[in-house]
N, C-alpha and C positions, 0 to 999 in steps of 0.2 A: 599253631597247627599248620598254616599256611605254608609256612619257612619249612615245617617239616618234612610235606607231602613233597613239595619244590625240589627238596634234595635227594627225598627218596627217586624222584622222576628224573634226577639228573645223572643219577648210579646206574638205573635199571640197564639203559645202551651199553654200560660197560659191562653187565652181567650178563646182557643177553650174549654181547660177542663171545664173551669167554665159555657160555654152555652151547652157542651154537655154531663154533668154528668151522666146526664137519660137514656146516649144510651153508655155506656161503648165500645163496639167494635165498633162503628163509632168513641167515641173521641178516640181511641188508634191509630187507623189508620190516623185520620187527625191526630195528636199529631206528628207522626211519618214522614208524608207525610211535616209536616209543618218545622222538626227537619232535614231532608235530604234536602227541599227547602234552609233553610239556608247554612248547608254546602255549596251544590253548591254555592249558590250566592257569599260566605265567599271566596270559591274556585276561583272567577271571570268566572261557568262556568254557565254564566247567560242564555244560550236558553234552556238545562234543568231547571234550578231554574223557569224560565216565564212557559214551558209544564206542570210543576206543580201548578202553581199559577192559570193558565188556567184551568185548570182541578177542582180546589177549588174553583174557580168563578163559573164554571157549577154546580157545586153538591149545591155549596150554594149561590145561586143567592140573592143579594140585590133589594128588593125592596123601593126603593126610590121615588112612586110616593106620596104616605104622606110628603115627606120631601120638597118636590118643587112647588110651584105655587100660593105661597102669600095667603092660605088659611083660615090659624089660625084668628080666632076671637078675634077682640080689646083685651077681658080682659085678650085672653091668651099672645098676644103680649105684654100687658103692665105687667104680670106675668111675662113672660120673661124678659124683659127689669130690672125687680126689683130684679128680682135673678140674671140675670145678674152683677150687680150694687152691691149688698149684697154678692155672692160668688165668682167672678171667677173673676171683673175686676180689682186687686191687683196686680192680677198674669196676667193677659191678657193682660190689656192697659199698665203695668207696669213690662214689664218682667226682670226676673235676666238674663243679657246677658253674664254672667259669668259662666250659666249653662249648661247643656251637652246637654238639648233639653227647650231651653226655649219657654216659653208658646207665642203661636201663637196668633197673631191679630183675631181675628174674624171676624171682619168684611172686613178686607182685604182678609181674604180668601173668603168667600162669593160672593167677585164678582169677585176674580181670577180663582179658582178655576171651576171644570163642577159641576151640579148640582149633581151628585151621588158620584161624589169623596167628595166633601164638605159633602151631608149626612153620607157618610162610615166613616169618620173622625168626626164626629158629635157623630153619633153611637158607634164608636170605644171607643171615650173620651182620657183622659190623665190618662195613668196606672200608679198606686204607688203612687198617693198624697192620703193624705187625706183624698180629696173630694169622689174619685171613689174606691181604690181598688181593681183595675184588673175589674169590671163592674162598667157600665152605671147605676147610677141613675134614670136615667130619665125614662119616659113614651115614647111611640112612639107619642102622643101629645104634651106631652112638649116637644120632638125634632124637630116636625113640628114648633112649636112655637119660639123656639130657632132660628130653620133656614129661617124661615121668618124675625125677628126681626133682626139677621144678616145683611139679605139681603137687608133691610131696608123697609119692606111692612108694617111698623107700624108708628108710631109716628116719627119725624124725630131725629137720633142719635146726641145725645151732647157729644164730644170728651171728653174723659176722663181728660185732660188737654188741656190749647190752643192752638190752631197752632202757629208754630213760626211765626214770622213777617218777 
């Protein structure tokens, strides 16, 4: 878990530059504010590392009420479900476990997970492939859609392969 947080804290500077190009002296300060958060945590001096994380949470509040409440309409759910199917479930229902952060179940986070944490991580995406880049593809619709089709408020999910017996 340690290693996890670690890396998520070492992405974040490069996601905030990329959402906050536009405002130069706010990305420098979060860049900076995100660059000291790691330290500490690096340090184990984790109630400073959280007063800053707290502090990022105020300034940049998530709004995650699009991403919750089985909203998305059939075509987008079955949209989802088909890009689901055609991009991401190679590496999702099929992960390399020999890698340093392998790709998470989807759908098991969906119902482990709270519903804002699962949007932040929806939102966030997986930096460095490919697919994303350091940014989200997607729309704040297809993410609704995504997170509903996860959650299972669409059509019902066919396991990527069988259950064992």
């Amino acid at each position: 878990m340690f290693r996890e947080v670690e890396s998520e804290l070492a992405v974040l500077p490069l996601t905030a530059r990329a959402y906050l190009e536009d405002v130069p002296a706010c990305e420098a300060q979060v860049v900076h504010t995100l660059l000291a958060t790691r330290k500490e945590f690096v340090a184990r001096r984790y109630d400073p590392a959280l007063a800053r994380l707290r502090e990022l949470g105020a300034s940049f509040p998530l709004d995650a009420a699009a991403l919750s409440g089985c909203r998305a309409p059939r075509w987008q759910l079955r949209w989802a479900g088909r890009t689901y199917r055609q991009l991401c479930r190679g590496c999702h229902a099929y992960p390399d476990l020999r890698a340093p952060r392998p790709a998470p179940d989807l759908f098991r986070w969906a119902r482990r997970l709270r519903a804002r944490e699962f949007a932040a991580r929806l939102i966030d995406g997986i930096h460095g492939t490919r697919f994303t880049r350091y940014e989200n593809p997607f729309s704040p619709a297809e993410l609704a859609a995504f997170a509903d089709f996860f959650r299972g408020c669409g059509p019902p999910h066919r396991p990527a392969h069988p259950a064992p017996h």
